[in-house]
C-alpha positions as CSV (number, residue, x, y, z in Angstrom):
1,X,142.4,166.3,63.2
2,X,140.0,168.2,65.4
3,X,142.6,169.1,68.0
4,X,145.2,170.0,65.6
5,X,143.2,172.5,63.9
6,X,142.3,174.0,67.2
7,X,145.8,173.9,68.2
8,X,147.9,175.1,65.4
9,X,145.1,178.3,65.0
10,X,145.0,178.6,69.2
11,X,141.6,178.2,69.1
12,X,139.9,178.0,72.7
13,X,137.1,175.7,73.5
14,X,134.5,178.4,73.5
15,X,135.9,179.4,69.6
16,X,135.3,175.5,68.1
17,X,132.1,175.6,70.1
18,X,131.2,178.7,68.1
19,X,132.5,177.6,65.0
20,X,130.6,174.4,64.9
21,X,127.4,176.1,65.7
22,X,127.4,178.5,62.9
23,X,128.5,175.1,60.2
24,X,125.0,173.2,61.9
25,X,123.2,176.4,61.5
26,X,124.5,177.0,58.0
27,X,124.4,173.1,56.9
28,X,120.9,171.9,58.7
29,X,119.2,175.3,60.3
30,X,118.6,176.7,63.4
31,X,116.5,173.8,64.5
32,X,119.5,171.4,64.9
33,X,122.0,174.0,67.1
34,X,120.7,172.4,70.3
35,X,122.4,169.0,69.2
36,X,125.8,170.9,68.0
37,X,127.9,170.0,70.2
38,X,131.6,168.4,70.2
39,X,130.9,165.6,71.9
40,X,128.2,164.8,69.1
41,X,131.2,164.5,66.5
42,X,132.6,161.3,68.6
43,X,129.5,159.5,69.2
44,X,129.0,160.3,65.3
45,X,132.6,158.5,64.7
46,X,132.1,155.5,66.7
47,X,129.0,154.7,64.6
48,X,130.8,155.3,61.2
49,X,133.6,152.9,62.8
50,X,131.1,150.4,63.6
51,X,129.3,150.7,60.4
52,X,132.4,150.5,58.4
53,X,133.2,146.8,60.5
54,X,135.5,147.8,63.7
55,X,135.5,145.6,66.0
56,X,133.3,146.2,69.4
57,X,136.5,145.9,71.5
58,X,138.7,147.9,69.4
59,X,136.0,151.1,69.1
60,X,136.1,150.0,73.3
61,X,139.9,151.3,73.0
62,X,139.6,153.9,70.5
63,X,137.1,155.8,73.0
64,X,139.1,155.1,75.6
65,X,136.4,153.5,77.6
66,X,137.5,151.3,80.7
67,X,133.7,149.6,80.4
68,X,132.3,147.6,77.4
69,X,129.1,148.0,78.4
70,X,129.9,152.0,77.6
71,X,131.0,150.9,73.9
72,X,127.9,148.7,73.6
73,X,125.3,151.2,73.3
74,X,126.9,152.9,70.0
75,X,125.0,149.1,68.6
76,X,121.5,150.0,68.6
77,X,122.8,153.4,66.3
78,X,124.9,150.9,63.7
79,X,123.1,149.5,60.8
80,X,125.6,147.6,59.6
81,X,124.1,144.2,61.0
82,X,120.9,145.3,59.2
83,X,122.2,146.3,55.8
84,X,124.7,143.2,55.8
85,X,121.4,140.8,56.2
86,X,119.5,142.4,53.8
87,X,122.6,141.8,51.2
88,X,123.1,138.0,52.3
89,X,119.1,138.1,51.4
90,X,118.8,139.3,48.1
91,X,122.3,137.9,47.0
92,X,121.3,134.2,48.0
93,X,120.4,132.2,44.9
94,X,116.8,131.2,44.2
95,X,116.6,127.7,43.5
């Protein structure tokens, strides 16, 4: 979606760079423009894929990497093996 916007306004790389900055600035303050970065929205999709219950091997292809142990490292950002415990717990019946 990101590349489509940028292309059908033929927006360079240094424009979206700009853009995003002044969103982060606007959205969380000046104190977070050193993280805004593109490459920030992609490692901020793979861990809303792997929350959401993709597959390790598909996010592997999604982000094009050629090495799972590149994928693997999005795991220690994903809750989602945390919150899914925590709901087995307090759904199991007391007896």
């Amino acid at each position: 979606m990101i590349l489509h916007y940028r292309l059908s306004n033929n927006l360079q790389d240094n424009d979206f760079s700009l853009m995003l900055k002044n969103l982060v600035e606007k959205i969380l303050g000046k104190e977070y423009l050193d993280r805004a970065h593109p490459h920030a929205l992609r490692h901020s999709r793979a861990i809303h894929l792997l929350d959401a219950g993709m597959n390790i091997m598909l996010l592997k292809n999604f982000l094009g990497h050629s090495n799972i142990s590149n994928t693997l490292i999005y795991l220690k950002y994903s809750n989602k093996d945390l919150y899914d415990a925590i709901d087995k717990a307090n759904n199991k019946e007391v007896l």
